[in-house]
Structures are given as C-alpha cells and as structure tokens.
N, C-alpha and C positions, 0 to 999 in steps of 0.2 A: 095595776092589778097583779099581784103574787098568784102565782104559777104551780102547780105542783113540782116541777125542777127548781125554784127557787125553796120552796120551803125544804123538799128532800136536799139540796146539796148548800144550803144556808152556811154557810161557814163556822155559825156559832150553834150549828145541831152537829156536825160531824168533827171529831176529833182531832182529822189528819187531811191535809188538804192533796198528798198524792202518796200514794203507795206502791214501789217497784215488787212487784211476785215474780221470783224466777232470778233475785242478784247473788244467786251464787254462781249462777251461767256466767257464759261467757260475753254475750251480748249485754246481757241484766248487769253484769259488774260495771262495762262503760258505763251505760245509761245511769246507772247513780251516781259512778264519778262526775258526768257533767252536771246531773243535779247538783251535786255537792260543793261547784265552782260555780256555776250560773244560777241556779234558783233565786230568784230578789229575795232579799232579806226578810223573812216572818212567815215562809212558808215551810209547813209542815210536812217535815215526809218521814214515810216508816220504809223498813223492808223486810219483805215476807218472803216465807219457803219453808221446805219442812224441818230445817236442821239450823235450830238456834244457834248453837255455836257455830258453825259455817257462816251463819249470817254477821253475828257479832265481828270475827276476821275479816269480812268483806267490810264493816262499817268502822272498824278500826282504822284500816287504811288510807279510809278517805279525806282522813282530815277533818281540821279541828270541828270544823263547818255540820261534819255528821256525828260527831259525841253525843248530844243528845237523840238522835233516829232510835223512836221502838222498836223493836224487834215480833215481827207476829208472826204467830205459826198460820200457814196455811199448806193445803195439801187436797188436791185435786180430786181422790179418792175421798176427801169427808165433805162433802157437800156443808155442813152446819160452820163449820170454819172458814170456805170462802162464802158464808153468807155474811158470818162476822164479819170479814175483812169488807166487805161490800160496805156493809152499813154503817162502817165506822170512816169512811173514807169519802171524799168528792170525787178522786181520779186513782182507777188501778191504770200500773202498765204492767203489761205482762209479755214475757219473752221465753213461756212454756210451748215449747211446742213437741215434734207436731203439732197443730191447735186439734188436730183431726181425732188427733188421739185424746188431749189434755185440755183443750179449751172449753170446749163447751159447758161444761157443770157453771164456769166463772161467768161466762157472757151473761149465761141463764144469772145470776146468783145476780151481777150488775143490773139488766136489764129489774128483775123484781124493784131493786134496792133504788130505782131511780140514779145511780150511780155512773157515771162516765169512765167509757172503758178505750184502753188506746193498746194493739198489737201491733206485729210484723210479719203478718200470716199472707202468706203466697199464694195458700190454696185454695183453689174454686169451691169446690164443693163443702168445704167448711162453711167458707161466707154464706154461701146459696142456704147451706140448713140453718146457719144462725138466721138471716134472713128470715126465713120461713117459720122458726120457732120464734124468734123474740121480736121480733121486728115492735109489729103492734104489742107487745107487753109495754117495751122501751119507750115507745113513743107515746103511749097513755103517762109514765112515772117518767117521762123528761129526762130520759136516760140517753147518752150521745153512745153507741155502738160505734168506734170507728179502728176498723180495722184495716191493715196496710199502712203504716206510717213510720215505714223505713222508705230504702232505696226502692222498693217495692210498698207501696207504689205514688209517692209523694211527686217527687220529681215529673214522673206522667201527668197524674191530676193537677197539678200547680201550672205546669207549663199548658194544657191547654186551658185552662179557667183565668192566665193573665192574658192568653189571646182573645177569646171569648169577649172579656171586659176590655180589650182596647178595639176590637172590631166593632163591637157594640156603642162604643164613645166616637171612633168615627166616624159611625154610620154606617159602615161598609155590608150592610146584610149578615149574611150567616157563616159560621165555619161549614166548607163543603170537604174536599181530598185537605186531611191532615196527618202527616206523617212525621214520626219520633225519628230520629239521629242521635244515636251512642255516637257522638264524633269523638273524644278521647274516655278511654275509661285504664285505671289503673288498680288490679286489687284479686284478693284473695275469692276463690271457691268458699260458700259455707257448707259447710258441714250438717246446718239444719235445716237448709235448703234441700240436700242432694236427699236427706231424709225424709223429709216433707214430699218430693218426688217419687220416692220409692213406693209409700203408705199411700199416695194419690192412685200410682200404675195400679197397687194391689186391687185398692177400690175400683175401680174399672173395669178390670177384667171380669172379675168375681157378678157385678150386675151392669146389664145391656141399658138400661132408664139411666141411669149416673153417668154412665159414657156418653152419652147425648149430649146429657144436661152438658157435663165439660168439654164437648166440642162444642158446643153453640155458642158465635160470638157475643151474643146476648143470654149469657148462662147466669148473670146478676141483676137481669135488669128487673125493674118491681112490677113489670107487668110487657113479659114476655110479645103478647101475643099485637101489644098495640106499638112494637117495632116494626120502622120503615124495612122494605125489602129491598135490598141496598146489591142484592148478588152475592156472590161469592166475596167473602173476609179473611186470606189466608195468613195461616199467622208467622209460615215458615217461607215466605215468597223471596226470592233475593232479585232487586230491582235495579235500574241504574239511575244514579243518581240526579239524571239531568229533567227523568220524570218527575224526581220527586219537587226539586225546584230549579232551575236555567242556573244559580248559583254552584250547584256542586257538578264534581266530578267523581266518575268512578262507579262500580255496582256495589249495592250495599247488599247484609247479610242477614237473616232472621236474627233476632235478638231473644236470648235464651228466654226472659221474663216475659217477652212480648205477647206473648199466649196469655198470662196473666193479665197483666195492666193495663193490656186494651180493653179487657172487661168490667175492670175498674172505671177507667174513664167514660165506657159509653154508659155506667150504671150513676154515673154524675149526670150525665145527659139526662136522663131519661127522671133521674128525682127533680132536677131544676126546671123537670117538665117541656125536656127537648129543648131548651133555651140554644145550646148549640148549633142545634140547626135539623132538621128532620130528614136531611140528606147530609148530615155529617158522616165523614169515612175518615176512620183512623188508623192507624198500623204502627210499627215499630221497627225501627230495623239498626243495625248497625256498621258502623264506617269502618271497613279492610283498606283502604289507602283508595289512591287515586288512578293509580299507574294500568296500563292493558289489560294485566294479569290478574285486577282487582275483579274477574268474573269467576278468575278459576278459583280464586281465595273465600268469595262468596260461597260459591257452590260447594265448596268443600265443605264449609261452616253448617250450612245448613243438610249436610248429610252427616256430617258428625256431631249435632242436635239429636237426628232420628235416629243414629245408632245408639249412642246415650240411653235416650228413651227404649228401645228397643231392647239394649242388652240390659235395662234394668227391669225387664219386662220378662228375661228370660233366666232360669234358677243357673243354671251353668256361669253364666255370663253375667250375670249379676254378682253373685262370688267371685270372680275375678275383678269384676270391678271394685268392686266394695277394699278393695285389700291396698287400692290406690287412691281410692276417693277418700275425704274428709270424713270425717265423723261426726256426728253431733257434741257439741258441745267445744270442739276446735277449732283455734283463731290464731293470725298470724303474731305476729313478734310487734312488740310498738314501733320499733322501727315502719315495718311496712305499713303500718298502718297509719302512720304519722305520712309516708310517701304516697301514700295514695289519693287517686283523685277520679274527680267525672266533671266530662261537660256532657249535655245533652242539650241539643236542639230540636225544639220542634218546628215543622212549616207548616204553613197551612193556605190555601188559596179559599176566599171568601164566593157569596153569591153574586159578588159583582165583579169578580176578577182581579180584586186588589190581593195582593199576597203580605205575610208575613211569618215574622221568626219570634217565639219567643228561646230562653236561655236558663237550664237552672245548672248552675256548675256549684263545686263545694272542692275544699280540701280533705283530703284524711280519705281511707279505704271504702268503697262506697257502702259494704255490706256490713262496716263493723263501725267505725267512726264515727262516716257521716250519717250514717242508720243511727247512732247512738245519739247525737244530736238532732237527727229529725220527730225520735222518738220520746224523748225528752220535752224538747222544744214544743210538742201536741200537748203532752201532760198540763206545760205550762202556760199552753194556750186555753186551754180549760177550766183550768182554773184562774187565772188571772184577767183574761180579755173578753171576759163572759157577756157583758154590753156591748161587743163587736161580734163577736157571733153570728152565721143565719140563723133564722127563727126558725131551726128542723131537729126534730129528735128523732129517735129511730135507730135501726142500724143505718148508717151513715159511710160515704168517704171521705176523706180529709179535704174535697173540696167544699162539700156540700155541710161536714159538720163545721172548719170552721176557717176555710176561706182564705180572703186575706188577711183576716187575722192572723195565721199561719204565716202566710207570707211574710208580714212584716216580721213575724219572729227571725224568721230563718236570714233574712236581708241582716238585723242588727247581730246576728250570729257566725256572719262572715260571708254565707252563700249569696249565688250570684242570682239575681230574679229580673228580667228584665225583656221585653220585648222591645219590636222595631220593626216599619213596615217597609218592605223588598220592593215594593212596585204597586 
C-alpha cells in the first residue's frame, strides 16, 4: 500500500534528494563536505541560504564530487521560499540557528510539504513548540521532524535504544537507574550553543509558564501528564561513581548538555510507548578523574555550570562574558578538530538486577566534526534506508525516527556502537 510519505517524498516527484540550508555557516560548510566525500553515488544534493555567491564559494571547494550542487535561495524571513525549498526536496538539513529564533517558518514549511527535516537544536522549548504546532500536520503528510542529530543528542538516544534492544533480546526486563558517562571528551566551546543559551535564559525570565515547561524533566514528552512519578530528576547532581555502577571510580560531575538530552531520551521513551521501562531513570553526568580530590573537581563543575547560567542571566555579567565566549558562527582550526574525540558510556541496571554498558565513541571534535557526520549521516539515513526505518512520522528523535538504521550508518562511518553486559 503507498502512503502518503511515499507518494510526497517519491524520488522521481522531488528534484533533490537532500538539501544543506545554512552551508555558508560553520557547521553547514563541514556537513556538505562530508556529503560531498561520503554521499553514495546518484544522490542529489543542493545548497541553500541567502547569498548565492557565498554559496557558489562554499560549493567550489568541495570538490569535483559538488560541481554539479544547485544552488537555491532560501531565507527564513520569506516564508514562500522555504516552502519552495520543502517541496522540491526529500531531506533539508539545516544548521540556522538559534532554531528559536530562525527555525520554525522551515519545520512549519517541511512538516506541510510531507518533507523530512534533520537539525542540531539543543533547545527545549523550540522542540516543545515545534512539537505542539506541527507535530500532527507532520504526521498526517509523513513528514520525519527530527531534530537533535548532532552531539546533541545522538550519542544519548543511540546509547540507550542499543541497551533497550539487547535487554530486551535477553530477556532481562526493563531499563530501571540509567546513567550517561562523558568518560573522555576532547573539543571546542560552540559558539551557537553558548547563543542558543543566552536566547533560551531571555525566554525564561520574561514568562513564568515557559520556565516550568523547561525545568520539567519531562518538558518533551507527547503526553506530559501520563509520566511515571519517578521523584526528584536532578540534572546538575554530581554523584560518585561506585553508585552509578561497582565498575567506576571517583565522583562524577553534571554534564553541561545533560539538561538537554535527558529530555530527549525520555521523549523516545514515552513515543515507543514507555517500551524502556515505566520506572526508567536517566541522568548524565561526567568523568573528572578518579583520584580523592575528584569530589572537589565535581563540585566545582557543577557551580561553575550555575554561574555560567547565572552570569548569563545577568546584563553586567553577561557583557563580560560574552567578550570571552565564542560567537556564533565560530569553530576551531582543522587541526583541533581532526584531534578531537568522545567516548561516552552509558550504564544501566535492568528490573532484574542484570547490569549493562552500552558505548558510542567517534573521532574528530564532538561539536563540529563528529556533529557533522552524525548530521549528515541522518540525512542519508533518510533518504536511502527508508525500508528500515520505524513506522513513525511526526516530530521525532533520532531514536524513534530512525533507529538502527542510524546506527548501522554511524558503525560503517567509523564510530564506536556497541554494548556489553556488566553482571
């Protein structure tokens, strides 16, 4: 039976099978270079943004491989233009952001168009209104909304969705206490992160109902009120390591994104229809060393989280920062970014007491790199693996839109995907 997503993203109705919005950025210039080396052969890709000739220079560069890439204007402010770009296309990626600011006209404009949309948005309360506005449009026109498919927040959803599937081939019951470990991380501050921050504080302050929403550990789930009451979910805790599993050593420390991606992941929970477990608890944290002094290293981390947050909360103090912090739009040197790396581990103890670890590690900067590959690697999960896919449309997370499909991308692309059971 044909579908409405098959007839809207048919290959021989749409022009262009992926289109990067935003490759004059700094993020958007990687992500077309990896298109431009890895894409299998026959697939079509444009690149859009508002300045032709900026784009033509970016498309120059990339080798023989993008000589033919259209060039299409698109621009956030003309709504008629990213409809064009929707309906001429199967897959946008887009790396405009703030999305807070900049996203939404496109989600809107994909979701109508039946068109599949893939970003690198950090921010709560974006996802929550895309959510809430397009969700069901998307989901009638078989449209895949998935937003977060960088370092944020791939590595979280992947790592607990390959435990999930080998607890479940076990046998072993459910995921209950699951907790994330940054055990190495090497790599740059963004620049569109620390902005996306700023523009998230302003929101907050300004209305008391949005503050809520983005403290609630369940601020994305599709139906708020039918989550387990699980206690207190803190997202800035720093723990010691021997709770999290008899394997480590040492106190670990909030994790700057873990606010974020734990709401990601429990909003995979809750589409898969709780399949993790209805007493699943998740957290995030990350590894300061092992040694005695790894509690005062903690504590120190997670108070200089809150002043962060704090002094960008406040106009004095925010000006001073701002004068040290990145900027939008700036990225390290290839050097560093070729040197950078992550592992991440997740644990997790089952309803029957069996424990496990899964593993996603990757080479290259996690926020510029391996984001550019994980970000990519979606697009062309979209379009090419579309017979492995779940059967979900909507707005979506990379677990739920498309799985292991995903996975297997990211495995033949070098990163590490792997689980293993502890006891």
């Amino acid at each position: 039976m044909t579908t409405p997503a098959d007839r809207n993203r048919d290959s021989g109705t749409r022009e262009l099978d992926v289109v990067v919005y935003g490759a004059t950025g700094f993020v958007g210039r990687l992500v077309a270079g990896h298109l431009a080396q890895h894409a299998p052969d026959g697939t079509r890709i444009g690149l859009a943004g508002r300045s032709a000739e900026r784009l033509e220079k970016i498309r120059d560069g990339l080798g023989p491989s993008a000589a033919g890439w259209p060039i299409l204007h698109a621009d956030s402010e003309e709504p008629d233009s990213l409809a064009a770009l929707a309906s001429g296309t199967r897959v946008v990626v887009t790396t405009v952001g703030p999305y807070a600011r900049w996203g939404m006209p496109l989600v809107q404009a994909c979701a109508q168009a039946g068109t599949d949309y893939v970003d690198l948005t950090g921010e709560v309360l974006f996802v929550r209104s895309s959510i809430d506005s397009w969700h069901d449009t998307a989901a009638e026109t078989g449209a895949r909304i998935v937003h977060s498919c960088g370092f944020d927040s791939i590595p979280s959803d992947l790592g607990v969705l390959m435990l999930h599937e080998r607890v479940r081939s076990d046998g072993e019951g459910e995921l209950a206490d699951t907790t994330l470990v940054v055990t190495s991380l090497r790599g740059g501050i963004s620049g569109g992160t620390i902005d996306s921050l700023r523009l998230q504080l302003d929101t907050v302050k300004r209305d008391k109902g949005l503050r809520k929403i983005a403290a609630s550990p369940y601020s994305l789930s599709p139906d708020r009120e039918a989550e387990p009451d699980l206690g207190a979910q803190s997202d800035v805790r720093i723990v010691e390591g021997s709770k999290i599993d008899p394997t480590l050593r040492g106190w670990k420390a909030p994790f700057v994104m873990g606010s974020f991606n734990t709401r990601v992941v429990r909003r995979s929970n809750a589409v898969l229809d709780w399949a993790y477990g209805r007493t699943f608890r998740y957290s995030e944290v990350m590894s300061v060393g092992s040694s005695p002094l790894s509690v005062v290293v903690a504590g120190a981390v997670a108070a200089g989280l809150g002043g962060l947050v704090a002094g960008l909360s406040f106009g004095p103090t925010r000006a001073l920062l701002d004068r040290v912090l990145p900027s939008p739009g700036e990225g390290p040197s290839a050097k560093t970014r070729e040197n950078g790396h992550f592992t991440i581990d997740v644990f997790a103890e089952t309803t029957t007491g069996a424990r496990y670890r899964s593993r996603v590690a990757a080479q290259g900067d996690p926020g510029y790199a391996a984001t550019a590959v994980m970000l990519g690697e979606s697009a062309l999960t979209l379009v090419h693996d579309r017979d492995s896919l779940p059967d979900k449309t909507g707005v979506l997370t990379p677990a739920t839109a498309m799985g292991d499909a995903l996975l297997d991308r990211l495995q033949l692309a070098g990163f590490t995907m792997e689980v293993e059971r502890l006891g």
